[in-house]
Every structure is written in C-alpha cells, then in structure tokens.
PyMOL Python script that loads the backbone (N, CA, C, O; Angstrom):
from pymol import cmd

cmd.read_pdbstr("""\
ATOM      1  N   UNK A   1      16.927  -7.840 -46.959  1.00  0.00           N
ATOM      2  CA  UNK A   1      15.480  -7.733 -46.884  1.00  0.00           C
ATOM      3  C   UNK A   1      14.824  -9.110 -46.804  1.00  0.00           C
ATOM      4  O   UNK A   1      13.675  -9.272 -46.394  1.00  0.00           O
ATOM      5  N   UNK A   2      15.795 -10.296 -47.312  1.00  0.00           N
ATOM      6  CA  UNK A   2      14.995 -11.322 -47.024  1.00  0.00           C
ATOM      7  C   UNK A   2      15.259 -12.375 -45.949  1.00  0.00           C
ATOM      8  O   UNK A   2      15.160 -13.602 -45.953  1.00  0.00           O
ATOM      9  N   UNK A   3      15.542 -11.692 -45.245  1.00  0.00           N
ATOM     10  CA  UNK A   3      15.975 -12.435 -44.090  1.00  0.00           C
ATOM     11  C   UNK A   3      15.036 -11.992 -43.296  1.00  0.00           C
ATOM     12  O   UNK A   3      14.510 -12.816 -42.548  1.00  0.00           O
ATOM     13  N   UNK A   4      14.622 -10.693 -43.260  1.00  0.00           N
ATOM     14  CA  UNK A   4      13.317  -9.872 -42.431  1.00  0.00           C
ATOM     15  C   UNK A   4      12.638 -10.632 -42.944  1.00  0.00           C
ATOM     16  O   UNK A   4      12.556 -11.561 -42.141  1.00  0.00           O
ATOM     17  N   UNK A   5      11.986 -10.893 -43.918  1.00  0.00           N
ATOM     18  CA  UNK A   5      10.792 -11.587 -44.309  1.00  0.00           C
ATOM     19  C   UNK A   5      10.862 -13.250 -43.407  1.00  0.00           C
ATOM     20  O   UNK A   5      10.028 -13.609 -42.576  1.00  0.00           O
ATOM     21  N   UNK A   6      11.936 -13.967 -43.802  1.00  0.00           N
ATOM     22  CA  UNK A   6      11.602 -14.651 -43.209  1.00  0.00           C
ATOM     23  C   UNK A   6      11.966 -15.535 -41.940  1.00  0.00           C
ATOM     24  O   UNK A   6      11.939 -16.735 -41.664  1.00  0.00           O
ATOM     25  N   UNK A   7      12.463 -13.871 -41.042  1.00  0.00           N
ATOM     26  CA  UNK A   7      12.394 -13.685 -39.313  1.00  0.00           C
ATOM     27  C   UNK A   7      11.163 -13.556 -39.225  1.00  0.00           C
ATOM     28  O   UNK A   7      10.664 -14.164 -38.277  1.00  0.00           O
ATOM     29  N   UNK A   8      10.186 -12.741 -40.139  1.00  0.00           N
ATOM     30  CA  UNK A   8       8.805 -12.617 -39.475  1.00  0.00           C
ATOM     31  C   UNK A   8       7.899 -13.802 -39.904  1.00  0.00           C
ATOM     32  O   UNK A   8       6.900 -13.931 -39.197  1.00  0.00           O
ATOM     33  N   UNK A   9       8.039 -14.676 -40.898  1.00  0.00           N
ATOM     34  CA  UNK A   9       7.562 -15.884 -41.466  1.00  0.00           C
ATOM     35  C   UNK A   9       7.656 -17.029 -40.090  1.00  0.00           C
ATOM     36  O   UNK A   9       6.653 -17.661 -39.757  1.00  0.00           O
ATOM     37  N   UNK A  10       8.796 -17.163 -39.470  1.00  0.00           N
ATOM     38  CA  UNK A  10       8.931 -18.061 -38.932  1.00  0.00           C
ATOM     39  C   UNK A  10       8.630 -17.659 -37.273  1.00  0.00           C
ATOM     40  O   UNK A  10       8.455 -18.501 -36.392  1.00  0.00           O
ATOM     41  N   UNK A  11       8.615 -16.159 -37.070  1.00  0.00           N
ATOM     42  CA  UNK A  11       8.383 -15.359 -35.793  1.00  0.00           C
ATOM     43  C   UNK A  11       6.763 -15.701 -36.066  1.00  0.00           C
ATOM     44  O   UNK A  11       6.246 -16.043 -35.003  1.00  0.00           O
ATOM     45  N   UNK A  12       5.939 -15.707 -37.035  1.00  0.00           N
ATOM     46  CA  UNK A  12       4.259 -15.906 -37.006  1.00  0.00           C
ATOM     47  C   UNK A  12       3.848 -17.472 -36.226  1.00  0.00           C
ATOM     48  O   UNK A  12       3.062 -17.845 -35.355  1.00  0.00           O
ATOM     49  N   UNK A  13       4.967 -18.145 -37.181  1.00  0.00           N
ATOM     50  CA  UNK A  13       4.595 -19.617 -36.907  1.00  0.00           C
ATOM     51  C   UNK A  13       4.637 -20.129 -35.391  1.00  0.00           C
ATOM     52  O   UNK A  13       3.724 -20.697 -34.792  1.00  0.00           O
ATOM     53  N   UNK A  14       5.792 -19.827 -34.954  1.00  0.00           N
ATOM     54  CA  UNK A  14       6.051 -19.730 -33.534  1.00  0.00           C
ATOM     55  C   UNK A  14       5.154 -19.324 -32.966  1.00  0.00           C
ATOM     56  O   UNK A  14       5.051 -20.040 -31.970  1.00  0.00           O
ATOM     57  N   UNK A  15       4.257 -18.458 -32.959  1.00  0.00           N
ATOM     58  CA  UNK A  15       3.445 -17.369 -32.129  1.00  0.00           C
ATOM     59  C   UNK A  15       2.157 -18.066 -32.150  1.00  0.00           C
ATOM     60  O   UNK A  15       1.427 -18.260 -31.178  1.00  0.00           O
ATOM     61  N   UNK A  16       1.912 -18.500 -33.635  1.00  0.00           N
ATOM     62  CA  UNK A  16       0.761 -19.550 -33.790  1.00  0.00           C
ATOM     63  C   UNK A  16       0.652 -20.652 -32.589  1.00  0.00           C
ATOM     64  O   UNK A  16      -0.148 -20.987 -31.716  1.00  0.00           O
ATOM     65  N   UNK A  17       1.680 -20.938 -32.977  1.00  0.00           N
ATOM     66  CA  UNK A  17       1.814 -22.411 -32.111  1.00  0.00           C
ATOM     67  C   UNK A  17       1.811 -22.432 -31.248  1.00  0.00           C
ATOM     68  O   UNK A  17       1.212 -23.354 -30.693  1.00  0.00           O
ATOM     69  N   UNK A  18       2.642 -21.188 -30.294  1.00  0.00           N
ATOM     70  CA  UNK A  18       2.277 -21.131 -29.038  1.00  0.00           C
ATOM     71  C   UNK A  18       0.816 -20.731 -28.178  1.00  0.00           C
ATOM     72  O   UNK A  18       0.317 -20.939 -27.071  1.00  0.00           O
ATOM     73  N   UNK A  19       0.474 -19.984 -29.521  1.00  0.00           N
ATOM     74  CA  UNK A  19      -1.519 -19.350 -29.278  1.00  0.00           C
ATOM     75  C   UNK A  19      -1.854 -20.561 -29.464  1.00  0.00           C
ATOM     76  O   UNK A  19      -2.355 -20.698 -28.348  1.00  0.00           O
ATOM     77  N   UNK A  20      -2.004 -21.592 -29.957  1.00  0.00           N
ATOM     78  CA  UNK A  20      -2.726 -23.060 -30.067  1.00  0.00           C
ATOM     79  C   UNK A  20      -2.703 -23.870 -28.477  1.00  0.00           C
ATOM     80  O   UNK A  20      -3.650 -24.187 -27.757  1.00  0.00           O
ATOM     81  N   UNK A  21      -1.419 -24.024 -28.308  1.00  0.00           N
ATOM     82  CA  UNK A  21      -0.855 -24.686 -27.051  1.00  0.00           C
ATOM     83  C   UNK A  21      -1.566 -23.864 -25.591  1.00  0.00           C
ATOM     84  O   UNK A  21      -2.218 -24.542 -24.797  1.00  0.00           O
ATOM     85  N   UNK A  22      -1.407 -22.731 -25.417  1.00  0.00           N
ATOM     86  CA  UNK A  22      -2.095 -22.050 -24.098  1.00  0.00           C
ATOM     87  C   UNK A  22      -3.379 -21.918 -24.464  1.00  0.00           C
ATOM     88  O   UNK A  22      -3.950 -21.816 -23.378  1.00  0.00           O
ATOM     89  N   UNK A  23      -4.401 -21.840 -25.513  1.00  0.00           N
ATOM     90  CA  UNK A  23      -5.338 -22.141 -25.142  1.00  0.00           C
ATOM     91  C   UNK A  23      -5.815 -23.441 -25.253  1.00  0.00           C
ATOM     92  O   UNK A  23      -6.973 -23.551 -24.848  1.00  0.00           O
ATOM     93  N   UNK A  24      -5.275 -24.521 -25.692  1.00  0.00           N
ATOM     94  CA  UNK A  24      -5.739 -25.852 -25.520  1.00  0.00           C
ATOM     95  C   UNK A  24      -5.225 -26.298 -24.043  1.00  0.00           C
ATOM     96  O   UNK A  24      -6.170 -26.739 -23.389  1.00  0.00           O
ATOM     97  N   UNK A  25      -4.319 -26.306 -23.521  1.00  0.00           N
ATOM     98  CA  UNK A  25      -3.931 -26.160 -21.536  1.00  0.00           C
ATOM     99  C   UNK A  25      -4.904 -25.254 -20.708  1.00  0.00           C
ATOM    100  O   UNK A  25      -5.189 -25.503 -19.537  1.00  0.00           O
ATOM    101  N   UNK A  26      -5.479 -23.989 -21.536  1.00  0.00           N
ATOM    102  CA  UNK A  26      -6.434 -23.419 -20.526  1.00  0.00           C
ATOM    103  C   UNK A  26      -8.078 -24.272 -21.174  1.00  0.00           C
ATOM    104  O   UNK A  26      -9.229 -24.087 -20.779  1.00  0.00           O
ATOM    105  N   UNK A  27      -7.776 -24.815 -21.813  1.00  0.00           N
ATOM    106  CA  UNK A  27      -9.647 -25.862 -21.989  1.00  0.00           C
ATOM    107  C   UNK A  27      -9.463 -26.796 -21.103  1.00  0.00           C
ATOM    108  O   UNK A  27     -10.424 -27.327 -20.547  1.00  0.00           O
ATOM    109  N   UNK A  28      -8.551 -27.041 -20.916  1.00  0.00           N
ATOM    110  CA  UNK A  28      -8.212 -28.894 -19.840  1.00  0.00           C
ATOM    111  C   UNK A  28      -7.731 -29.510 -20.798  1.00  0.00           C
ATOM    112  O   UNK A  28      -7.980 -30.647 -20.398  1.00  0.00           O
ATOM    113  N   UNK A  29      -7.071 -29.703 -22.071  1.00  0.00           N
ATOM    114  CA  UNK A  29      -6.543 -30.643 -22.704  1.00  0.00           C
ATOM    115  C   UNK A  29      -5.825 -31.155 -22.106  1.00  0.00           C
ATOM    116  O   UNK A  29      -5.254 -30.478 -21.251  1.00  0.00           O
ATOM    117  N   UNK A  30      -5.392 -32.940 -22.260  1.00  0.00           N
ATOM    118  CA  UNK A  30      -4.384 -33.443 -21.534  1.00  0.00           C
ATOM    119  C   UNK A  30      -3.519 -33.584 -22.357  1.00  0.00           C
ATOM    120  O   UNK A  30      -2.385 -33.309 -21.965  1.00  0.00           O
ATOM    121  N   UNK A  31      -3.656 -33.997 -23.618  1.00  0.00           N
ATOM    122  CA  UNK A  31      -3.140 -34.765 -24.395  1.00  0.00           C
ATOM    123  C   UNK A  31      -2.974 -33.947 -25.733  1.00  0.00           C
ATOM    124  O   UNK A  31      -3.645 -34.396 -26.661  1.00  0.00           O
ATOM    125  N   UNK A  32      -2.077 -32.636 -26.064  1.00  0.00           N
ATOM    126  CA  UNK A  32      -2.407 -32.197 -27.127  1.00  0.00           C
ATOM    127  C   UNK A  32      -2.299 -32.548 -28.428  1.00  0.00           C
ATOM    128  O   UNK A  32      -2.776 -32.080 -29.462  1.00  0.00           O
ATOM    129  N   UNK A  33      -1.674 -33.344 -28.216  1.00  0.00           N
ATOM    130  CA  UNK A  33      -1.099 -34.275 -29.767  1.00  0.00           C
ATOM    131  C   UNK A  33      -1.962 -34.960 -30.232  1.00  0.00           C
ATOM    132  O   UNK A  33      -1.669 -35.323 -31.372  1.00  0.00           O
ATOM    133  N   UNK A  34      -3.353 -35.485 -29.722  1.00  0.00           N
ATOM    134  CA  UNK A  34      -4.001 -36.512 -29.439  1.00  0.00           C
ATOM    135  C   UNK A  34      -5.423 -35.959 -30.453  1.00  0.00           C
ATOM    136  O   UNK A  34      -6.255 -35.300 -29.829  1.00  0.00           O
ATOM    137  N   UNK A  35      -5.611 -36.125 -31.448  1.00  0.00           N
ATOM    138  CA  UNK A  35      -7.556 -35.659 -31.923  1.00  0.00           C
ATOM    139  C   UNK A  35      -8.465 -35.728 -31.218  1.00  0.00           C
ATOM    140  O   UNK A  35      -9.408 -34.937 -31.204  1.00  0.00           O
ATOM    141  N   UNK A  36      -8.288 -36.926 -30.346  1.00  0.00           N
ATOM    142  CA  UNK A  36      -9.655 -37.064 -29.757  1.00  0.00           C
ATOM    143  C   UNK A  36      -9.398 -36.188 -27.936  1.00  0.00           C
ATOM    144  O   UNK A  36     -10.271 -36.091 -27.074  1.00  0.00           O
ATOM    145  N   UNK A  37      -7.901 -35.665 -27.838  1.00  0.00           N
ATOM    146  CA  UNK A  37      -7.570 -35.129 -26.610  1.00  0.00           C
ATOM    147  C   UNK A  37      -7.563 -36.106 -25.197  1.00  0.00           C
ATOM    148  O   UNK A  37      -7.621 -35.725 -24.028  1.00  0.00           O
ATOM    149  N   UNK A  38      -7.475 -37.446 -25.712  1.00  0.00           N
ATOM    150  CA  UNK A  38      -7.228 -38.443 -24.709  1.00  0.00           C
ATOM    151  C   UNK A  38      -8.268 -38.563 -23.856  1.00  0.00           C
ATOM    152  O   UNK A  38      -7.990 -38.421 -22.666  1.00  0.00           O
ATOM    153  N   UNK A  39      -9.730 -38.854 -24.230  1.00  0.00           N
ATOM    154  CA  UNK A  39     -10.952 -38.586 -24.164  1.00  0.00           C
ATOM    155  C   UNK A  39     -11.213 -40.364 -24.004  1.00  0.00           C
ATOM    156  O   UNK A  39     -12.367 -40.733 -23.785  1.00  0.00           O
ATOM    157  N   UNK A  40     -10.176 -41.342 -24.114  1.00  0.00           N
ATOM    158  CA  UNK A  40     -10.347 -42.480 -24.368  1.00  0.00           C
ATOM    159  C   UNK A  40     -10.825 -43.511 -25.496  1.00  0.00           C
ATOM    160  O   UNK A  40     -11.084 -44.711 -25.588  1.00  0.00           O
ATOM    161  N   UNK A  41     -10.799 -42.435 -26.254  1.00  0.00           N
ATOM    162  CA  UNK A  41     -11.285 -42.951 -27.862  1.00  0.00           C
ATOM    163  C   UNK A  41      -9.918 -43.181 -28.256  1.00  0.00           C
ATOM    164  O   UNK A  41      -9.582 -44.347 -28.464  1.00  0.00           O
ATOM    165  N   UNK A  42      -9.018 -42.187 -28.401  1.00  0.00           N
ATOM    166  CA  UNK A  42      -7.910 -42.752 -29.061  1.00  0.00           C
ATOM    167  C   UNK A  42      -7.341 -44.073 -28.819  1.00  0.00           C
ATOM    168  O   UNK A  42      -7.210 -44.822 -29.788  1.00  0.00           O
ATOM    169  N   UNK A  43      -6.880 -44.575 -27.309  1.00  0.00           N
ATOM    170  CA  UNK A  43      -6.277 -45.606 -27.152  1.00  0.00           C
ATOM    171  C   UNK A  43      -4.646 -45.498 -27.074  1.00  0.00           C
ATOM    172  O   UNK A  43      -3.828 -46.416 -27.133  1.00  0.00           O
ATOM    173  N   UNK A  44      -4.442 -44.201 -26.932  1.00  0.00           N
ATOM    174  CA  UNK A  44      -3.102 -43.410 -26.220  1.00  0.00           C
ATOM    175  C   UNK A  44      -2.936 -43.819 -24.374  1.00  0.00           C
ATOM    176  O   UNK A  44      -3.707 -44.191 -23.489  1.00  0.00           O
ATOM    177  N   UNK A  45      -2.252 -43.667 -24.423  1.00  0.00           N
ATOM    178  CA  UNK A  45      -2.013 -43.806 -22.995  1.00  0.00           C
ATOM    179  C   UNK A  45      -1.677 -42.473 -22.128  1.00  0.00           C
ATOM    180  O   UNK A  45      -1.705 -42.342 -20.904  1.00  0.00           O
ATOM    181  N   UNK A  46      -1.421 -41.729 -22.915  1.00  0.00           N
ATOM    182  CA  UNK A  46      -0.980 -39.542 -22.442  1.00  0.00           C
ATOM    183  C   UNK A  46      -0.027 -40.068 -21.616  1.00  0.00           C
ATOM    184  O   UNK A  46      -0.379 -40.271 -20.455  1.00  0.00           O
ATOM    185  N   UNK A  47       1.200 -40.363 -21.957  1.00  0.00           N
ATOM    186  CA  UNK A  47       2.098 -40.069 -20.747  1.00  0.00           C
ATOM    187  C   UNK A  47       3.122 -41.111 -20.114  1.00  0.00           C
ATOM    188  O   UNK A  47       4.317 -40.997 -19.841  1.00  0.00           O
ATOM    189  N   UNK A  48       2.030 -42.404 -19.947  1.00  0.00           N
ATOM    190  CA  UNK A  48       2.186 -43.868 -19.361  1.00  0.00           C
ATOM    191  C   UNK A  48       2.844 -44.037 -19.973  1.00  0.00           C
ATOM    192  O   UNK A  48       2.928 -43.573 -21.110  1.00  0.00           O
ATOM    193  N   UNK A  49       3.773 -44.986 -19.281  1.00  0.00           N
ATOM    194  CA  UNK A  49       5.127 -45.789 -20.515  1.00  0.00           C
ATOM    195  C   UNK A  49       4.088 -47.056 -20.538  1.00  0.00           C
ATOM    196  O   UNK A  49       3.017 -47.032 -19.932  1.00  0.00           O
ATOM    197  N   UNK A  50       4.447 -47.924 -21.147  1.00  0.00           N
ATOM    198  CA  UNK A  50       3.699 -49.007 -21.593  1.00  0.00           C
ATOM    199  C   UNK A  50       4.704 -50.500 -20.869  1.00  0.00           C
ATOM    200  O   UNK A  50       5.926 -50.595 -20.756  1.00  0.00           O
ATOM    201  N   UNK A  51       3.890 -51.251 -20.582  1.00  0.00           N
ATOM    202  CA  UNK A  51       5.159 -52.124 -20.067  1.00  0.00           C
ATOM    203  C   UNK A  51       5.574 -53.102 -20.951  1.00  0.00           C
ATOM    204  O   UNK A  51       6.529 -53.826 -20.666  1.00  0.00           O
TER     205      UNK A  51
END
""", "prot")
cmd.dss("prot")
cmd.show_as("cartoon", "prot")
cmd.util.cbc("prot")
cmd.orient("prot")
C-alpha cells in the first residue's frame, strides 16, 4: 500500500511540472529557469555559450 501512495506522490509531482512547463512555452517564455524569463534583467544569456 505504500508504494501506491508514493507512485501517486511522485506521479502528482511529475504532472505538476509538466503543467508548469507547457504553459510557460505556450506564454512565449524563453528562458524557464530564469525569474525574470530572460526579459534582460537577469543577465543570463538563455542558451549562448559564453566565450
């Protein structure tokens, strides 16, 4: 029984995360990792290797 519990504990989290991720890609996020969403405040580069 507790292994069901926490298949569905970790089956929520997953599901979360993936509901976070498709709707931050359907707003235009570039940068999801990013607070400010790579808006140029942060000072991230999204992507760029740095030389």
């Amino acid at each position: 029984m507790e292994n069901v519990i926490i298949i569905a504990v970790i089956a929520t989290v997953i599901g979360l995360a993936g509901r976070y991720l498709y709707r931050a890609k359907k707003r235009g996020v570039k940068c999801i990792g990013c607070p400010s969403g790579c808006g140029g405040k942060c000072g991230c580069h999204c992507g760029k290797s740095d030389p």
